[in-house]
DSSP file (Angstrom, degrees, kcal/mol; ACC not computed):
  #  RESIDUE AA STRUCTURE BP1 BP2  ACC     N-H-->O    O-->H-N    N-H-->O    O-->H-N    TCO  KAPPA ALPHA  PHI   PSI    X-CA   Y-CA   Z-CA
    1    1 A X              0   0    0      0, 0.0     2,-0.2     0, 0.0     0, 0.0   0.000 360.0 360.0 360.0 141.6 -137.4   95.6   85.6
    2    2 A X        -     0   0    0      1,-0.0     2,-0.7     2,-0.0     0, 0.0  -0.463 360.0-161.9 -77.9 142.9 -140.3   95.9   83.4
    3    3 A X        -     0   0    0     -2,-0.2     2,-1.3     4,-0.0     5,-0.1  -0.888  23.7-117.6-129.9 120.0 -142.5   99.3   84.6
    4    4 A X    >>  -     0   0    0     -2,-0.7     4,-2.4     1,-0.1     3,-1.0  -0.525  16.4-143.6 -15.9  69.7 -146.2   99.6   83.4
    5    5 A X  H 3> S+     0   0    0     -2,-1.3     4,-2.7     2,-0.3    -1,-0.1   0.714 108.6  35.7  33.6 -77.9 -146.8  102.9   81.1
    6    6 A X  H 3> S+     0   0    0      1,-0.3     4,-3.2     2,-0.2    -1,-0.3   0.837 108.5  61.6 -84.5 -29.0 -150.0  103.3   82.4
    7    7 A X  H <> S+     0   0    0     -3,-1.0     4,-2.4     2,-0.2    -1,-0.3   0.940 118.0  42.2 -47.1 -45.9 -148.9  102.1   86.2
    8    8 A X  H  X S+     0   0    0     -4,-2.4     4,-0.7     1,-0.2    -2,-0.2   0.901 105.6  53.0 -67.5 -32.9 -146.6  105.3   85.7
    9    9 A X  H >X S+     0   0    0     -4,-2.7     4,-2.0    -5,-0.2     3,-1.4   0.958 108.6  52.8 -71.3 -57.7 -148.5  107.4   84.3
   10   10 A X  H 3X S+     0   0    0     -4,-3.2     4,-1.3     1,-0.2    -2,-0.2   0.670 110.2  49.0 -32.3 -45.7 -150.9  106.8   87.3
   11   11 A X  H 3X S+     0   0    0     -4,-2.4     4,-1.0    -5,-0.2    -1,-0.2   0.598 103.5  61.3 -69.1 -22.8 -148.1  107.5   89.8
   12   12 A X  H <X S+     0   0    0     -3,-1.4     4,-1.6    -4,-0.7    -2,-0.2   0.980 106.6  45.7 -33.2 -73.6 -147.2  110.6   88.0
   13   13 A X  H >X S+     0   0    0     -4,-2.0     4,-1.9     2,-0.2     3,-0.7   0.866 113.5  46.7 -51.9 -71.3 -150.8  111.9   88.7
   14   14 A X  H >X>S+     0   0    0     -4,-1.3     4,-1.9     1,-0.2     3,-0.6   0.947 114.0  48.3 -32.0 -72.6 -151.0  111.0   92.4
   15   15 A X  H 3X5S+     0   0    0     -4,-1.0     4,-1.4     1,-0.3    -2,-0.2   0.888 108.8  52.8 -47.4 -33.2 -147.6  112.4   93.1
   16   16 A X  H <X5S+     0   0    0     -4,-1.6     4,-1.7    -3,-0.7    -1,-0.3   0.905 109.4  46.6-100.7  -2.6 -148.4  115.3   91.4
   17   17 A X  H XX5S+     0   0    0     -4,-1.9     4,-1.2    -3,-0.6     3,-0.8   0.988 106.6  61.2 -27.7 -72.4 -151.8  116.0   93.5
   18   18 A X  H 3<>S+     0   0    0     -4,-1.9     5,-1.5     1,-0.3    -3,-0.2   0.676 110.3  39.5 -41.2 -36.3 -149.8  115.2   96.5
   19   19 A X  H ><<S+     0   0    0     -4,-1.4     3,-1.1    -5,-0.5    -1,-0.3   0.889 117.0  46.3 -56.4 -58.5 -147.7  118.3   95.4
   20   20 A X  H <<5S+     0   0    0     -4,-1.7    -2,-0.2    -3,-0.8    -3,-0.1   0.917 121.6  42.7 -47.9 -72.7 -150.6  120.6   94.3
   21   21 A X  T ><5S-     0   0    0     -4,-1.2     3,-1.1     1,-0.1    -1,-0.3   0.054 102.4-130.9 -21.0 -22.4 -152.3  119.5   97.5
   22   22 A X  T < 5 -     0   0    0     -3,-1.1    -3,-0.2    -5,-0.3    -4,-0.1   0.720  67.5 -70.6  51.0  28.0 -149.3  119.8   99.7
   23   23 A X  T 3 <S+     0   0    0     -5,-1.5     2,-0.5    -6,-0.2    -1,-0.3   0.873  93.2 136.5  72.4  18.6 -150.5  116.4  100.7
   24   24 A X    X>  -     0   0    0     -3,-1.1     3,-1.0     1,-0.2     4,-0.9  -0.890  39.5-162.0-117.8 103.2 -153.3  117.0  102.5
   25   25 A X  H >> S+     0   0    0     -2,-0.5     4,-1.4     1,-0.3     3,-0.8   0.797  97.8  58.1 -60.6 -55.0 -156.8  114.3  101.6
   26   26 A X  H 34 S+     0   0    0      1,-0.3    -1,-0.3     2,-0.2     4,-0.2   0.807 103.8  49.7 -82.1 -27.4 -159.1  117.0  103.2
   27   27 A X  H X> S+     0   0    0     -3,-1.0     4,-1.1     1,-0.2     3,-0.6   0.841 110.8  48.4 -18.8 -66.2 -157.9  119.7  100.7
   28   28 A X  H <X S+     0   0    0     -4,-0.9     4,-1.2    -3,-0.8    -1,-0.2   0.726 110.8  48.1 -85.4 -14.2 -158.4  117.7   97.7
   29   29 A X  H 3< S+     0   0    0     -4,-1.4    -1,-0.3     2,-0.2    -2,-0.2   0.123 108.8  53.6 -98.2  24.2 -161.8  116.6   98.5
   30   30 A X  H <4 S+     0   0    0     -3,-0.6     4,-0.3    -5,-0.2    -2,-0.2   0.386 110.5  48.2-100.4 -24.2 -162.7  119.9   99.3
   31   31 A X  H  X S+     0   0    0     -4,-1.1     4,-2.8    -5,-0.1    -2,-0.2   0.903 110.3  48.8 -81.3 -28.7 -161.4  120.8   95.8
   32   32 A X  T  < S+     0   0    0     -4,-1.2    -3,-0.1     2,-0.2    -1,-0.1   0.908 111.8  55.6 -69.4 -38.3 -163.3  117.9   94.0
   33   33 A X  T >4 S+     0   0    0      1,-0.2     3,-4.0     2,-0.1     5,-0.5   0.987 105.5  50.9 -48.0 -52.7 -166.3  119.2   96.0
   34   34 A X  G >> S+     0   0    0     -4,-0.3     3,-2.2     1,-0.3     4,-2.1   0.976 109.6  46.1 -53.4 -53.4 -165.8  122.4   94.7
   35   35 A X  G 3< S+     0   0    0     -4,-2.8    -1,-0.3     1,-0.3     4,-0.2   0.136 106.8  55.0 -91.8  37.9 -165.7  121.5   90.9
   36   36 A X  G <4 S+     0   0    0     -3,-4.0    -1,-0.3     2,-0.1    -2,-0.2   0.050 107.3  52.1-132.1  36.5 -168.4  119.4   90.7
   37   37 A X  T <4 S+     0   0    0     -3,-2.2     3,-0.5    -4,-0.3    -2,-0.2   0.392 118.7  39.0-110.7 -21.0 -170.5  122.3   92.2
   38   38 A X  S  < S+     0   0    0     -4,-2.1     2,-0.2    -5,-0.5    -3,-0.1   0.918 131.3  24.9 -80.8 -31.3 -169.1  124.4   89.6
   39   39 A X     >  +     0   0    0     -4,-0.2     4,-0.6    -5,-0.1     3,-0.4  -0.708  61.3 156.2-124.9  67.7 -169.2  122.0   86.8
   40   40 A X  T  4 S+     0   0    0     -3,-0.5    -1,-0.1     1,-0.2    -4,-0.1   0.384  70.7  74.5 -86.0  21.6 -171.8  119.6   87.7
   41   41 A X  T  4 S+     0   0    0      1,-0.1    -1,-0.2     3,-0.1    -2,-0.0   0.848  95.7  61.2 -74.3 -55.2 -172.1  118.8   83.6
   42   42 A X  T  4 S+     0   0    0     -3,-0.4     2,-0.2    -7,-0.1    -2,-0.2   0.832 100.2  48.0 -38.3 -53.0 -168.5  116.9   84.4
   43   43 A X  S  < S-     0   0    0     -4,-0.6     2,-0.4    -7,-0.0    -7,-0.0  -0.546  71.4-145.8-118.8 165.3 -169.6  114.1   87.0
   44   44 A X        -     0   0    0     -2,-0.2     2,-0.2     4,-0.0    -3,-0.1  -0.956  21.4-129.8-121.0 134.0 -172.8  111.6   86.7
   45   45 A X    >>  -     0   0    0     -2,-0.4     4,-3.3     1,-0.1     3,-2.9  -0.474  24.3-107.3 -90.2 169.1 -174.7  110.6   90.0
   46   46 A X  H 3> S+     0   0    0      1,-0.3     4,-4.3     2,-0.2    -1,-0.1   0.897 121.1  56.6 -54.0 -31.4 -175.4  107.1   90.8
   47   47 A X  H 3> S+     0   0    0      1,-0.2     4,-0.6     2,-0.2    -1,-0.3   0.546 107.3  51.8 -96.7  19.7 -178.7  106.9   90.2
   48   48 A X  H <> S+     0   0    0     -3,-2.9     4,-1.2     2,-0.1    -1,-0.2   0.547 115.4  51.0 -88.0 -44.3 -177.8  108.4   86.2
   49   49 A X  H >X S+     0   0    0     -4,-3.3     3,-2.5     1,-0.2     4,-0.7   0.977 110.1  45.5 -70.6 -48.5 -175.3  105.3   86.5
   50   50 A X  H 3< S+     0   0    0     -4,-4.3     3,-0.4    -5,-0.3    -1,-0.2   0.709 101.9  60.5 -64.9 -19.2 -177.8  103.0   87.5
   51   51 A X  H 3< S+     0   0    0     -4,-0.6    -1,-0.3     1,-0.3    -2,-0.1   0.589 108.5  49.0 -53.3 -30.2 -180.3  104.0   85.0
   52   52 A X  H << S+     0   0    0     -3,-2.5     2,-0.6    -4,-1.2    -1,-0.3   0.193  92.1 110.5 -98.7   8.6 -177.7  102.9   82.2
   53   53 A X     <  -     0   0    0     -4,-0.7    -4,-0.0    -3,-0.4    -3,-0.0  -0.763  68.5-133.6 -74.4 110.0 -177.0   99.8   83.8
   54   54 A X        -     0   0    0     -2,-0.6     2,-0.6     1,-0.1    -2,-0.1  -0.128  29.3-103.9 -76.5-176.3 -178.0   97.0   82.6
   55   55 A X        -     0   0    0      1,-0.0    -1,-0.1     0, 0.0    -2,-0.0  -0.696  33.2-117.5 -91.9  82.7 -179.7   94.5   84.9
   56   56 A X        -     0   0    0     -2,-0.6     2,-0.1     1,-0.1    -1,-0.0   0.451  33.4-138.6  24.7 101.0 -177.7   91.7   85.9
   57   57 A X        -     0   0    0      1,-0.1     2,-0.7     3,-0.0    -1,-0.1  -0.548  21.0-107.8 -96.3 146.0 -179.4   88.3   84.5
   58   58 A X        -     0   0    0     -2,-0.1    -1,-0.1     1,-0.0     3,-0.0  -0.360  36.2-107.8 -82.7 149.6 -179.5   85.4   86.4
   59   59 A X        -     0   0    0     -2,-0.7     2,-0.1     1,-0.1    -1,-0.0  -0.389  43.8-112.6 -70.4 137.3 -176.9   82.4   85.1
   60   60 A X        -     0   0    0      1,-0.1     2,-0.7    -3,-0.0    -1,-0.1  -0.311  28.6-125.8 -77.8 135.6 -179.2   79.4   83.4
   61   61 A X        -     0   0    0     -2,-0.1     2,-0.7     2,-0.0    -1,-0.1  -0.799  25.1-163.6-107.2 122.4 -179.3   76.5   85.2
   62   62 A X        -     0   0    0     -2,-0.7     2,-0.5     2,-0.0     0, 0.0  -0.761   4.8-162.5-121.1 142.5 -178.3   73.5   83.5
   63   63 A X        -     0   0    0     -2,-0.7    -2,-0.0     1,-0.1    -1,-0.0  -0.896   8.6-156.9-135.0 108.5 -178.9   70.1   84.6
   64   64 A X              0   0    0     -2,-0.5    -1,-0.1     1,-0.3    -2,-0.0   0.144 360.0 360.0 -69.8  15.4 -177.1   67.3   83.2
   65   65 A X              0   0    0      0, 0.0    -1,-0.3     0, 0.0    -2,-0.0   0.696 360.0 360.0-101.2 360.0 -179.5   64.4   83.9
């Protein structure tokens, strides 16, 4: 069976959280809290994404009579 590269690589990473982490969700989002109070250079907030966003145009309506 054929296995994805990047599907593995991607199951690496989880599994090895789950390790760091001992498993536990509230742990690791108490660490991601934690480095993006330390490094808030690292993460972008939404309204920084939305600002680079372009606007969504509406699709041209085309009438074939």
């Amino acid at each position: 069976m054929w296995k994805d590269p990047v599907v593995e690589e991607v199951r690496e990473a989880r599994q090895n959280i789950l390790e760091r982490f001992g498993g536990d969700l509230a742990k690791y989002c108490e660490h991601l809290r934690q480095e993006q109070t330390e490094h808030p250079e690292r993460y972008v907030s939404k309204e920084e994404l939305d600002a680079h966003r372009k606007p969504k145009s509406e699709p041209e309506l085309v009438s074939y009579v």
